[in-house]
BALOBA-1460 file (C-alpha; in Angstrom, 3 decimals):
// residues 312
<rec num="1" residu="x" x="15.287" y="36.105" z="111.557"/>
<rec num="2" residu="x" x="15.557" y="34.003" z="108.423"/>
<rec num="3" residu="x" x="14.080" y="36.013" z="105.183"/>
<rec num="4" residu="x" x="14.601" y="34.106" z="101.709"/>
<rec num="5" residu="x" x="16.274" y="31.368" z="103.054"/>
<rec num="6" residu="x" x="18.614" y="33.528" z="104.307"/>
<rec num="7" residu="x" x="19.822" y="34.738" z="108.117"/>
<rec num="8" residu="x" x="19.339" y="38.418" z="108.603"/>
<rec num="9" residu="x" x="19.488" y="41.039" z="111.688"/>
<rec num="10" residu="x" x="16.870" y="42.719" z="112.034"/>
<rec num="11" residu="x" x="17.642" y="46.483" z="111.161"/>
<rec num="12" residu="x" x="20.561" y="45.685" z="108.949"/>
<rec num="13" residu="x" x="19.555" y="45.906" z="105.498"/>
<rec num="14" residu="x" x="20.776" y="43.681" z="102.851"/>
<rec num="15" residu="x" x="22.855" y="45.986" z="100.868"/>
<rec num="16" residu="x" x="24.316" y="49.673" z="101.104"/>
<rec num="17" residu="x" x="21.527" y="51.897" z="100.037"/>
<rec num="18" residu="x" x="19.063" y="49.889" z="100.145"/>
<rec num="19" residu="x" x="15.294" y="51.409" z="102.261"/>
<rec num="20" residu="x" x="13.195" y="50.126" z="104.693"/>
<rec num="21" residu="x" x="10.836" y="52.583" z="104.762"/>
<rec num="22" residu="x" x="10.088" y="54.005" z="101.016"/>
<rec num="23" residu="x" x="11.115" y="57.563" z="101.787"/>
<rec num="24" residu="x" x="11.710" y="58.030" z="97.791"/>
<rec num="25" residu="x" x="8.433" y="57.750" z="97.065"/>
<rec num="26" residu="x" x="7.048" y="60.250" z="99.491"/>
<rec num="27" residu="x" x="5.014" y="63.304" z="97.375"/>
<rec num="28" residu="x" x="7.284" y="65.953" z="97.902"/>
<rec num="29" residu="x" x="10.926" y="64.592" z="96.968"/>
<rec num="30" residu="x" x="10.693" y="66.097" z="93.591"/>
<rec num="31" residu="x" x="9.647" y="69.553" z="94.976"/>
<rec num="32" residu="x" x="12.434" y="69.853" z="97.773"/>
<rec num="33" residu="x" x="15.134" y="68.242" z="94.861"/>
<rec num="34" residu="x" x="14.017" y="70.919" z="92.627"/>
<rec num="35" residu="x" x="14.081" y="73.882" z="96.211"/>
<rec num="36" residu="x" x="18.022" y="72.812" z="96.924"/>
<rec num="37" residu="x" x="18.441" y="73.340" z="93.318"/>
<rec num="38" residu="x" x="17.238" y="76.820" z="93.274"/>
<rec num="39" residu="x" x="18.641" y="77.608" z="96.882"/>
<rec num="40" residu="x" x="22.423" y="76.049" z="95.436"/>
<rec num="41" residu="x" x="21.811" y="78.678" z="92.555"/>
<rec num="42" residu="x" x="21.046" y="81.242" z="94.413"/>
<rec num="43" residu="x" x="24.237" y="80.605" z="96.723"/>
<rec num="44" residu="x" x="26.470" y="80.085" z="93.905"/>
<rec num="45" residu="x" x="25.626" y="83.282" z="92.010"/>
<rec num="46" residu="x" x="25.730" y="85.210" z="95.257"/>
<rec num="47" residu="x" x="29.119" y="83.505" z="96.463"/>
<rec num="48" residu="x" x="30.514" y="84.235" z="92.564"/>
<rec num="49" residu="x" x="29.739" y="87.785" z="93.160"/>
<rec num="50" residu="x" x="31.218" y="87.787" z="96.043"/>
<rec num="51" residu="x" x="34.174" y="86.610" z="95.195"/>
<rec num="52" residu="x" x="34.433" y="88.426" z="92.343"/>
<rec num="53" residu="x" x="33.726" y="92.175" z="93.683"/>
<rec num="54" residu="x" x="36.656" y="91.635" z="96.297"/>
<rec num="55" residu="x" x="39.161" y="90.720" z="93.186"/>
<rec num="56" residu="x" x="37.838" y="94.437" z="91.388"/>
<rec num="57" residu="x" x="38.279" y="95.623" z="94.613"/>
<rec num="58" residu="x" x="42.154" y="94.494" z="94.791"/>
<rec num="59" residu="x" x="42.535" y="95.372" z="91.212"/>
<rec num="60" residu="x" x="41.128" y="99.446" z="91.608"/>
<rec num="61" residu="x" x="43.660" y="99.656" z="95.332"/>
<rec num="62" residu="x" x="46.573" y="98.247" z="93.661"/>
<rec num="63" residu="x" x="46.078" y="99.672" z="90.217"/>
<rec num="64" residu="x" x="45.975" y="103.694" z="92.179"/>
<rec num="65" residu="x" x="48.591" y="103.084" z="95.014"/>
<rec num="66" residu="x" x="50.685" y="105.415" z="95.765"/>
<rec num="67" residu="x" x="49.533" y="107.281" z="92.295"/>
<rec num="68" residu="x" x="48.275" y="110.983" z="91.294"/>
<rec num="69" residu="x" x="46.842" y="112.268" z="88.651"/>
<rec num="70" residu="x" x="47.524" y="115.988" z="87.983"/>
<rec num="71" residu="x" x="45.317" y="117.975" z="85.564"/>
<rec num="72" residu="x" x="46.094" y="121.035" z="83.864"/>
<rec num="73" residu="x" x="42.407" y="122.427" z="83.201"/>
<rec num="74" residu="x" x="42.040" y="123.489" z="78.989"/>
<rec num="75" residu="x" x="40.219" y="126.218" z="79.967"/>
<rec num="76" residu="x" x="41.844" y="129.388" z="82.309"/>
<rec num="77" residu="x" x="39.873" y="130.770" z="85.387"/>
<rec num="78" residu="x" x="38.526" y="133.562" z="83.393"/>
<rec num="79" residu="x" x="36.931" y="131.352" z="81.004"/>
<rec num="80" residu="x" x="39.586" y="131.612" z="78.204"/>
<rec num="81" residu="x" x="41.148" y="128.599" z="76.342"/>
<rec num="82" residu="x" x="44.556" y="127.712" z="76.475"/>
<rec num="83" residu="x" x="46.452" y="127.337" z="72.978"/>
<rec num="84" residu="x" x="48.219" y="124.291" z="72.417"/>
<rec num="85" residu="x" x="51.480" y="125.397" z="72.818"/>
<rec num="86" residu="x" x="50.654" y="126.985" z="76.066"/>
<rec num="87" residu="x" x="49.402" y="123.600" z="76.907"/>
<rec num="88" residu="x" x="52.260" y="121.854" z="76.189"/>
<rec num="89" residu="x" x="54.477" y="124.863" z="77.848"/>
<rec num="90" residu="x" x="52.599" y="124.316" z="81.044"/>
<rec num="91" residu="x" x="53.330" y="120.517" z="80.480"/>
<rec num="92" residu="x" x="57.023" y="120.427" z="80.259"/>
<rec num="93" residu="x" x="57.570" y="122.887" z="83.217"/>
<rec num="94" residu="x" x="55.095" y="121.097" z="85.538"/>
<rec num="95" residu="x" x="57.391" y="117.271" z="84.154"/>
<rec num="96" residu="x" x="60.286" y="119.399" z="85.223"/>
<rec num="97" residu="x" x="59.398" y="120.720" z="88.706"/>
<rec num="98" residu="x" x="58.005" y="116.324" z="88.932"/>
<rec num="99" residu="x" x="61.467" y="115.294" z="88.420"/>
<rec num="100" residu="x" x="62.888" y="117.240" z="91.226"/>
<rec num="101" residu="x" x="60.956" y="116.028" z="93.322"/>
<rec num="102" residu="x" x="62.478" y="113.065" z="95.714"/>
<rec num="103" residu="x" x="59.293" y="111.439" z="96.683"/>
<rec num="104" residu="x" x="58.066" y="110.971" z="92.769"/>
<rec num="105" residu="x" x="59.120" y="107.430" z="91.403"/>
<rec num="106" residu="x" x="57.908" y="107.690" z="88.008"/>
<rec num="107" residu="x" x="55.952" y="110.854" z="85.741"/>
<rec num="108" residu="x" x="54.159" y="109.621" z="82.273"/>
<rec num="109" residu="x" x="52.365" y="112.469" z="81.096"/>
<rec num="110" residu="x" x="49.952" y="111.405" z="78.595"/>
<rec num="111" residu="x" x="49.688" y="112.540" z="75.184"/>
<rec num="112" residu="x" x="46.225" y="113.480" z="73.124"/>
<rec num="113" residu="x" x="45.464" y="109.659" z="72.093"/>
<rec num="114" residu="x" x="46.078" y="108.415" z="75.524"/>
<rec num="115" residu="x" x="43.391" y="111.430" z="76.467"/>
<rec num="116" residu="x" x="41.057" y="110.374" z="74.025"/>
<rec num="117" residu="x" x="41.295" y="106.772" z="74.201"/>
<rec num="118" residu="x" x="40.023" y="107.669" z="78.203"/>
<rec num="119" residu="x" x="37.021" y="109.836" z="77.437"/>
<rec num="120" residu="x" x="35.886" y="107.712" z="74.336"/>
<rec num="121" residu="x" x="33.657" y="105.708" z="77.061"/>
<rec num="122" residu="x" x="31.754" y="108.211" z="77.513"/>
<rec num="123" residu="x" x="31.430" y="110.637" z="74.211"/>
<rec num="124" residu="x" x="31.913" y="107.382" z="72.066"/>
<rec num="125" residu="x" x="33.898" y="106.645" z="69.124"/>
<rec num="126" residu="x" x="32.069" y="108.321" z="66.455"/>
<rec num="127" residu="x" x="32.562" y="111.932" z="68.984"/>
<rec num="128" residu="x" x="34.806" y="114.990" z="67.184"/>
<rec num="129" residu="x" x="37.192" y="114.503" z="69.769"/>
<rec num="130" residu="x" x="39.581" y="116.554" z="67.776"/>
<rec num="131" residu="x" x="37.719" y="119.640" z="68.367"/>
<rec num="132" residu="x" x="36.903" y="119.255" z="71.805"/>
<rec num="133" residu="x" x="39.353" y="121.230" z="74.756"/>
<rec num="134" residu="x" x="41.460" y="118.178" z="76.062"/>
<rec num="135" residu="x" x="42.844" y="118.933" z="79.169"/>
<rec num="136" residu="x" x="46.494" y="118.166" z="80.161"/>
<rec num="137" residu="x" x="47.193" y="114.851" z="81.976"/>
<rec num="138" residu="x" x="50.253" y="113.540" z="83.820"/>
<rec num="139" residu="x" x="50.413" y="110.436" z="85.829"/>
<rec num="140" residu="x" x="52.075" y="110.477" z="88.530"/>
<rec num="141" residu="x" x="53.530" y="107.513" z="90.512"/>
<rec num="142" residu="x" x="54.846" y="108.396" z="94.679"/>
<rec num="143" residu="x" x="57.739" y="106.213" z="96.592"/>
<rec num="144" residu="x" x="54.960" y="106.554" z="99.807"/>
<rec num="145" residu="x" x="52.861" y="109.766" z="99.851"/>
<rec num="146" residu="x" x="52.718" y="111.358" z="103.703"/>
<rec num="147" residu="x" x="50.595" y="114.759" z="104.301"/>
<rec num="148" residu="x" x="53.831" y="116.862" z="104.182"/>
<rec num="149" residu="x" x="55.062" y="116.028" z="100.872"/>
<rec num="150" residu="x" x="51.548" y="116.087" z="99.590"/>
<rec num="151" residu="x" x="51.445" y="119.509" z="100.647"/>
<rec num="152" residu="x" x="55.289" y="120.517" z="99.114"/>
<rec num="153" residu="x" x="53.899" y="118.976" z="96.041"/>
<rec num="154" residu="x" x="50.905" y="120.960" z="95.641"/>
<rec num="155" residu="x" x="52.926" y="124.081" z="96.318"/>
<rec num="156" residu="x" x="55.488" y="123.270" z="94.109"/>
<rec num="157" residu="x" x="52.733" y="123.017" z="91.334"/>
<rec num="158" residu="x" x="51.290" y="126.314" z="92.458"/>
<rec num="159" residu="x" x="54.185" y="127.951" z="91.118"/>
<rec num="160" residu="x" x="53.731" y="126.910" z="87.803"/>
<rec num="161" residu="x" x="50.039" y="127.908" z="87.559"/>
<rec num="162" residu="x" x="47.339" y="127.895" z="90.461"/>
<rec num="163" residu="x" x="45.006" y="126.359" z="88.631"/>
<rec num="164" residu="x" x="46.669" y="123.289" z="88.134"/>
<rec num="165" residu="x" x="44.439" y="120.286" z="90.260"/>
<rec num="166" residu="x" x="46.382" y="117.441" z="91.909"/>
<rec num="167" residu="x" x="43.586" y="114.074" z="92.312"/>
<rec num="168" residu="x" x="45.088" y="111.620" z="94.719"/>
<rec num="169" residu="x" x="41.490" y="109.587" z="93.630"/>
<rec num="170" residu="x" x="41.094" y="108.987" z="97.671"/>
<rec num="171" residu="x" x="37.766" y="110.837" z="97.771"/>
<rec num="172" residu="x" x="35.913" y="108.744" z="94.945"/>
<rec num="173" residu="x" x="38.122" y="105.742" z="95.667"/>
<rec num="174" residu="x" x="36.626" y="105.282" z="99.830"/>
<rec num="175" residu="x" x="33.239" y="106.088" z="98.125"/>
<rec num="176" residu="x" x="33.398" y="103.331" z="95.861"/>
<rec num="177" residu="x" x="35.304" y="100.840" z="97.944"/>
<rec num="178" residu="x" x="32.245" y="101.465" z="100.662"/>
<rec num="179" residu="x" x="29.414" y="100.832" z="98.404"/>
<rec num="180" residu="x" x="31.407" y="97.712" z="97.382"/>
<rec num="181" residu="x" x="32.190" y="96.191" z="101.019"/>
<rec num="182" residu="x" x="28.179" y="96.986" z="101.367"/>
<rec num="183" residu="x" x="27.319" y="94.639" z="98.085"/>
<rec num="184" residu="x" x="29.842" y="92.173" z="99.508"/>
<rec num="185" residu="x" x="28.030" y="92.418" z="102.767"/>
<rec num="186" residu="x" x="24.487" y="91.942" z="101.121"/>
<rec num="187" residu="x" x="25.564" y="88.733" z="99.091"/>
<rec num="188" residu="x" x="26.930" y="87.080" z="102.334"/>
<rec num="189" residu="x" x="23.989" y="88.275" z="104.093"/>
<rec num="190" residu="x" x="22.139" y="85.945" z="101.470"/>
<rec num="191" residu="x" x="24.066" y="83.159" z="101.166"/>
<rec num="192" residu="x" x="23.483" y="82.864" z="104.828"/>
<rec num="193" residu="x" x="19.791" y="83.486" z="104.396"/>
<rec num="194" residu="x" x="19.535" y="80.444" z="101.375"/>
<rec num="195" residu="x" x="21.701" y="78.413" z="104.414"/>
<rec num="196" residu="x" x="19.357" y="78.972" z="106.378"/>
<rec num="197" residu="x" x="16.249" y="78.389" z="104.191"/>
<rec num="198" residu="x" x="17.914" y="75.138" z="103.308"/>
<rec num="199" residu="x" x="17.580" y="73.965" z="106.600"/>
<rec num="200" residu="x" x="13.983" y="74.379" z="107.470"/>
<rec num="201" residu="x" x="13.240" y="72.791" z="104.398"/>
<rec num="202" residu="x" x="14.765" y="69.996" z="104.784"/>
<rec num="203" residu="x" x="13.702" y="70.044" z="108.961"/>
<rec num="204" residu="x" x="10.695" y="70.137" z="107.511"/>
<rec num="205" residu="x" x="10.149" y="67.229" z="105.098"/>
<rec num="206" residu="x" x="11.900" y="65.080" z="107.525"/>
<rec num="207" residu="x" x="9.750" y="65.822" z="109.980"/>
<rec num="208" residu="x" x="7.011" y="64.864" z="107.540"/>
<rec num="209" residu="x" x="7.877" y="62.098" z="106.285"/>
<rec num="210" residu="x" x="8.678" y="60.847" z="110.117"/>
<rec num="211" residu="x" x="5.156" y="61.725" z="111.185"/>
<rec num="212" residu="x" x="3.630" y="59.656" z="107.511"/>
<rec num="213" residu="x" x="5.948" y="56.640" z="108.189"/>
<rec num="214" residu="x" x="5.547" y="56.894" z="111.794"/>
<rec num="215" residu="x" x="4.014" y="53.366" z="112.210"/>
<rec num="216" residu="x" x="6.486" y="52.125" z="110.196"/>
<rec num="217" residu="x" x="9.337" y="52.971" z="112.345"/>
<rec num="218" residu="x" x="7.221" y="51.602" z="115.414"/>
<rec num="219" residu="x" x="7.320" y="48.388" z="113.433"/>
<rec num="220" residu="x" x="11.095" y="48.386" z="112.976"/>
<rec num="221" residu="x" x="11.463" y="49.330" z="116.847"/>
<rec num="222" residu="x" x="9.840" y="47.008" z="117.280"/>
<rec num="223" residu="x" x="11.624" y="44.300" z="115.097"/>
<rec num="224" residu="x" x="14.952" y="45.668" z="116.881"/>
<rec num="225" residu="x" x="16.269" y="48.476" z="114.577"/>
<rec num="226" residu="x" x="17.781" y="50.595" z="117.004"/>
<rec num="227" residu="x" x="17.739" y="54.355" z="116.358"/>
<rec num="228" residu="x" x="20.521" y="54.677" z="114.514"/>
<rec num="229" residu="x" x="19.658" y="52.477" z="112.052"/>
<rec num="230" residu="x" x="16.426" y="54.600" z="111.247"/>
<rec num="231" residu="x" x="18.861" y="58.000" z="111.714"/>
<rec num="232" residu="x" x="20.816" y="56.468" z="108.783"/>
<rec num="233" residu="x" x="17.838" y="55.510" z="106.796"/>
<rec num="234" residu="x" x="16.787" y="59.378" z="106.160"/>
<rec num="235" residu="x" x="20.132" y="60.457" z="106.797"/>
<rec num="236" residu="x" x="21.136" y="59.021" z="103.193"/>
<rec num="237" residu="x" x="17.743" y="60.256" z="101.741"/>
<rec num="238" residu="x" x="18.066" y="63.775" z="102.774"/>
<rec num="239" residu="x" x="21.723" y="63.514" z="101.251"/>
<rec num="240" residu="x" x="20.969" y="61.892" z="98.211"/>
<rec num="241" residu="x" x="18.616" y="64.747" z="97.604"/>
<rec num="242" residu="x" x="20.675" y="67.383" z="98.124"/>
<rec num="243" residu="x" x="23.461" y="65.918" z="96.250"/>
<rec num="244" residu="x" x="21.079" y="65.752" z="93.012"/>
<rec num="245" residu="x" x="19.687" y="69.044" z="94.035"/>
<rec num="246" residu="x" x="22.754" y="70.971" z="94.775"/>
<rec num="247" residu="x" x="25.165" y="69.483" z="91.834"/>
<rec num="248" residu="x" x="22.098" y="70.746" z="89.335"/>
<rec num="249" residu="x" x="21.487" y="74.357" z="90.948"/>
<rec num="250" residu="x" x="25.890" y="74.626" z="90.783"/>
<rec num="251" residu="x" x="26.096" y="73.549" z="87.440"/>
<rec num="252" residu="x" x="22.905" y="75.577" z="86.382"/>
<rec num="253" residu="x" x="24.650" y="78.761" z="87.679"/>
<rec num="254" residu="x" x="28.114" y="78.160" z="86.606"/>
<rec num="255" residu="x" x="26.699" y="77.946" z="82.837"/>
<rec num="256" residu="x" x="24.804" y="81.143" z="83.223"/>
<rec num="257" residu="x" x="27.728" y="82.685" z="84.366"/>
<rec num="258" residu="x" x="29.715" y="81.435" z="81.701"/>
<rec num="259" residu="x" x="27.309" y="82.705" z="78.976"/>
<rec num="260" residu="x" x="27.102" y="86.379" z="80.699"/>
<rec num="261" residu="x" x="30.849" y="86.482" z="81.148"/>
<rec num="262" residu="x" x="31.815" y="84.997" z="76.998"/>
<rec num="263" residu="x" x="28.489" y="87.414" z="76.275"/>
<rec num="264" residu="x" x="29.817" y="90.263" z="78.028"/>
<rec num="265" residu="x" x="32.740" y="90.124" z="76.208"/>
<rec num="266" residu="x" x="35.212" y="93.190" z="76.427"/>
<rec num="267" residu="x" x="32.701" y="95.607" z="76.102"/>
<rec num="268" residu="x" x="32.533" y="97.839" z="79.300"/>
<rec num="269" residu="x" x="36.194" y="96.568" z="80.494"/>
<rec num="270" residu="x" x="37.315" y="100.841" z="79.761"/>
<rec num="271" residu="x" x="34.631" y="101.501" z="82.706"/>
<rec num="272" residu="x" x="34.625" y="98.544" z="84.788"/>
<rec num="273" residu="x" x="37.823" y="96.505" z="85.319"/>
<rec num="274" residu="x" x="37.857" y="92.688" z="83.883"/>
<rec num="275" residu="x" x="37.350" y="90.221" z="86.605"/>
<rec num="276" residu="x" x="37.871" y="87.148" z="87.317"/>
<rec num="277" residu="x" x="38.044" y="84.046" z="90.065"/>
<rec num="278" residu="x" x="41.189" y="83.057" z="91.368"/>
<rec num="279" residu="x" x="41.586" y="78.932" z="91.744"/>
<rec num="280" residu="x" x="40.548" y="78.935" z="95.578"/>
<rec num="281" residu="x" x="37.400" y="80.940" z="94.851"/>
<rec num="282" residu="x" x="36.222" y="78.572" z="91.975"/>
<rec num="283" residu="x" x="36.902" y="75.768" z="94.267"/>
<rec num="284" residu="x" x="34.915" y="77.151" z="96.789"/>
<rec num="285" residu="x" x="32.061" y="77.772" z="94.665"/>
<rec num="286" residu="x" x="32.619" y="74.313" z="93.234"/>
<rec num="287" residu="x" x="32.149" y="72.521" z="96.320"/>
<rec num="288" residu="x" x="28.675" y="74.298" z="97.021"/>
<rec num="289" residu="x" x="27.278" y="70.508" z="96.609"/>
<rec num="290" residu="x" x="29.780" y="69.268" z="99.393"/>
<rec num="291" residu="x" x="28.414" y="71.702" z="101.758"/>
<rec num="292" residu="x" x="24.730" y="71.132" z="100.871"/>
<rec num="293" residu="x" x="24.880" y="67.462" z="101.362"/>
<rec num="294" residu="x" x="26.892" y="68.300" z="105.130"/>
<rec num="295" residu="x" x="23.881" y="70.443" z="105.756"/>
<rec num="296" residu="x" x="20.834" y="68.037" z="104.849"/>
<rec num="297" residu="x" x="22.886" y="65.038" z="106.409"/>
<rec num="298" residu="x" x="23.290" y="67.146" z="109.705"/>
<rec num="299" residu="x" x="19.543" y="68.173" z="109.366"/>
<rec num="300" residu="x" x="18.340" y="64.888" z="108.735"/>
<rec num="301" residu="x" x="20.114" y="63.326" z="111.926"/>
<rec num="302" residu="x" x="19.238" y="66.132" z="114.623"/>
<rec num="303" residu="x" x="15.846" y="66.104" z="113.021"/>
<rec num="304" residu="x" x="14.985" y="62.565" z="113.404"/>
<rec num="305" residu="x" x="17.063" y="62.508" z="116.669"/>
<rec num="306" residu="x" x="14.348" y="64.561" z="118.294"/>
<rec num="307" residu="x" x="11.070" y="63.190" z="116.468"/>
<rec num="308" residu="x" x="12.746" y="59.714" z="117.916"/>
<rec num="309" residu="x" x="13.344" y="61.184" z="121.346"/>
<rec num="310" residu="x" x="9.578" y="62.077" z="121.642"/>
<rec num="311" residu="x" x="8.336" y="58.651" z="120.779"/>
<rec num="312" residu="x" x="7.023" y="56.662" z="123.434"/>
């Protein structure tokens, strides 16, 4: 077929890109651009989060492996308070008996600022910390803690005083580590569900744009496009879409994320550990576009595939 003076197959088009059918000018391309940009924002925020409670979760296992904390309580079992010399007395013998022991690797038993520089979360700066009961502290660090030496320990410490309390952190530690693998949980459970949303809406608006151009592609059928011609026609539309949609709704939430982590600041680090992605993880959230455009590009072609299959 000769078109401008020119020789041209029918179905080819004249340049890369170019449309037979205006699909950009359907009502409705701004609206699902502007969906995969929310749906992309959604998925990056909930992929960051991800990411980032399974690097706190590292941080809390490693940082109390194989540790102890034992606490000699300020005030006796019959409700009297123990001078600061007995405190200290109670200190050195409980550092000695720590020594002894084989299975203990290293014993730092903290002094009044370390004490107060742990509970100033909580009471604040500004708190008379001076006249408050501090309890005795000593951290304890174990070669590899087993049941029986747990138990030698504790009676080892028994000797020096009863009430002396040995926290292994274990109980609060599963606790937390539970409700975290549950968030983690939730926030794949949604970046599935945005997956998911993604591709009905984009089933969707092929489907009607097929049935609004459907004379149209009669005409090309007719003019000997084949059907993968048309296939690649809203193949690259749905893409192009995505790729606009997805790079804005990525960049969107990697700026928010910025501004909460710069606004955030330090403040909170003495109660919640500092975070941060490792260089996989950004580059997974990073390529959040490269997946959406996958996804509308396989959409688009199984979509059409069928609306083509029930033609006559």
């Amino acid at each position: 077929m000769k078109i401008f003076g020119k020789e041209r197959k029918l179905g080819v088009a004249f340049r890369k890109g170019r449309y037979d059918l205006p699909l950009s000018k359907d009502e409705g391309t701004n609206f699902l651009r502007l969906l995969i940009a929310l749906m992309s924002f959604l998925a990056a925020v909930a992929l960051t989060g991800n990411f980032a409670l399974g690097s706190m979760t590292q941080r809390w296992s490693s940082g109390l492996e194989n540790k102890v904390t034992i606490e000699i309580p300020a005030e006796k079992d019959d409700g009297e308070l123990r001078s600061k010399d007995e405190m200290n007395s109670l200190l050195s013998q409980v550092e000695a008996v720590l020594k002894n022991e084989s299975a203990v690797k290293a014993v730092d038993v903290l002094d009044d600022k370390d004490i107060q520089t742990l509970v100033e979360p909580w009471l604040g700066k500004d708190a008379p910390l001076q006249d408050i009961p501090l309890p005795g502290l000593i951290s304890v660090e174990l070669n590899s803690p087993t049941p029986d030496m747990m138990k030698k320990l504790e009676a080892d410490i028994a000797v020096v005083s009863k009430d002396i309390v040995i926290d292994t952190h274990e109980a609060w530690l599963q606790s937390l580590l539970r409700m975290i693998s549950s968030l983690r949980f939730a926030a794949l459970i949604v970046v599935l569900i945005i997956a998911g949303t993604t591709v009905t809406a984009i089933a969707g608006a092929i489907r009607s744009r097929i049935a609004v151009h459907k004379a149209d592609v009669e005409l090309l059928h007719l003019m000997g496009a084949n059907d993968e011609y048309i296939i690649r026609q809203f193949q690259r539309h749905a893409l192009m879409i995505a790729l606009q949609g997805s790079l804005f709704g990525t960049i969107a939430a990697g700026l928010v994320l910025l501004a909460l982590k710069f606004g955030i600041g330090n403040h909170g680090e003495s109660l919640i550990p500092a975070f941060s992605l490792h260089i996989p993880q950004g580059l997974a959230v990073a390529a959040l576009p490269l997946l959406a455009c996958g996804i509308a590009a396989l959409t688009a072609r199984l979509t059409v595939l069928r609306s083509l299959s029930l033609m006559p």
